[in-house]
C-alpha positions in Angstrom: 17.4 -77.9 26.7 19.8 -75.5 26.6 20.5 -72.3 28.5 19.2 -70.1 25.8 16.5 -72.2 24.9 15.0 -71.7 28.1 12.4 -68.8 29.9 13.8 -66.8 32.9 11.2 -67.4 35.7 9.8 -64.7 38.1 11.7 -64.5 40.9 10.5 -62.9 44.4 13.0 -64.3 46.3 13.1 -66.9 49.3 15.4 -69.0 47.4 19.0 -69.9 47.4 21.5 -68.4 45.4 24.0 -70.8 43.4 27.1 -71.7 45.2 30.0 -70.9 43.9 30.8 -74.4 42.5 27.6 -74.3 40.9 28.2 -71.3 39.4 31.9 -72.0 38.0 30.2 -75.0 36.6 27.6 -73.1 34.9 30.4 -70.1 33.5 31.2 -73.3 31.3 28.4 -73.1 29.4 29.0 -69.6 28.7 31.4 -67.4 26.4 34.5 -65.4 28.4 31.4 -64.7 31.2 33.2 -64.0 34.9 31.8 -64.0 38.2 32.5 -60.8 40.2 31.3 -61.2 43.9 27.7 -61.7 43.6 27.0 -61.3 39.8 28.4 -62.3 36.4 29.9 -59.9 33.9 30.8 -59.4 30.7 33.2 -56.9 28.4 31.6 -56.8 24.9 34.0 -54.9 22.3 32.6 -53.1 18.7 34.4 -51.3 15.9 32.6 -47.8 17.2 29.8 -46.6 19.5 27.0 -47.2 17.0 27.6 -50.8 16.8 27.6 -51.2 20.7 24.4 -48.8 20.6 22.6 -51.7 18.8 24.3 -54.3 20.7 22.7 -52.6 23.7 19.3 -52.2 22.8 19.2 -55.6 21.5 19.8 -56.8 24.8 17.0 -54.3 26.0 15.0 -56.1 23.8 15.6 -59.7 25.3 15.5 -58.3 29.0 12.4 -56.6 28.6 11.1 -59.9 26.9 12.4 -61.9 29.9 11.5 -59.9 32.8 14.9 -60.1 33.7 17.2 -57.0 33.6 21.0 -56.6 33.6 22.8 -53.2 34.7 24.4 -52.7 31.0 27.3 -49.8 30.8 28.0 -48.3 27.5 31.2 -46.6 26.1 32.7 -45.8 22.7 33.2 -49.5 21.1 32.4 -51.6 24.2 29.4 -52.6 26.5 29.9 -54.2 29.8 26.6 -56.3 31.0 26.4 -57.3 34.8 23.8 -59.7 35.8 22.6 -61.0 38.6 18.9 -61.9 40.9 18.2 -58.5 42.7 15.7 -60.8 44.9 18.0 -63.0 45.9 21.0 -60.5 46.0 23.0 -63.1 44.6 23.0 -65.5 41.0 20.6 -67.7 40.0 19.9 -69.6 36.8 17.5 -66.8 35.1 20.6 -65.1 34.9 22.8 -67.5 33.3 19.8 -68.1 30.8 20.0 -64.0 30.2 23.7 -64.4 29.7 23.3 -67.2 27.5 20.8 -65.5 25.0 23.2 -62.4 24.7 25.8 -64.4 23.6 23.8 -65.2 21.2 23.5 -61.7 19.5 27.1 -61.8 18.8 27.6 -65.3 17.7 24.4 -64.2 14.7 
């Protein structure tokens, strides 16, 4: 099953972050994503701010669907998503599975 075929799972913490190995291994599954201390991030670019506007509250859409919310920055033409596992203050798999299904808009 693939990353964005897959549910983000409740987390409450009391587990283990991904190591860094695991997580450069996982950023292979993914498009231009980077790690950046304890979360991943992304710089997505658009022909004007209306386009990024929908690009943004598509990926409302899918956070609110998966329980799992990214800190999303928007400017004129570009949205920059960070996401990481606030319980865990660290990265897990939910949000490699979040990353994975915003790619996704794009790649449509």
């Amino acid at each position: 099953m693939t990353l964005k075929e897959k549910k983000c799972v409740p987390c409450e913490g009391g587990v283990a972050a991904l190591t860094d190995d695991q997580i450069t291994s996982m950023l292979g599954s993914l498009t231009e994503w980077e790690q950046c201390g304890k979360k991943i991030k992304k710089l997505f670019k658009f022909k004007n701010f209306k386009k990024a506007l929908t690009f943004v509250n598509q990926v409302g859409d899918i956070a609110e669907a998966e329980r799992h919310h990214p800190d999303i920055f928007l400017a004129y033409g570009k949205a920059e998503i960070e996401i990481w596992t606030h319980a865990i203050n660290g990265i897990s798999e939910n949000d490699f599975i979040l990353a994975a299904k915003i790619d996704d808009l794009v790649a449509t």
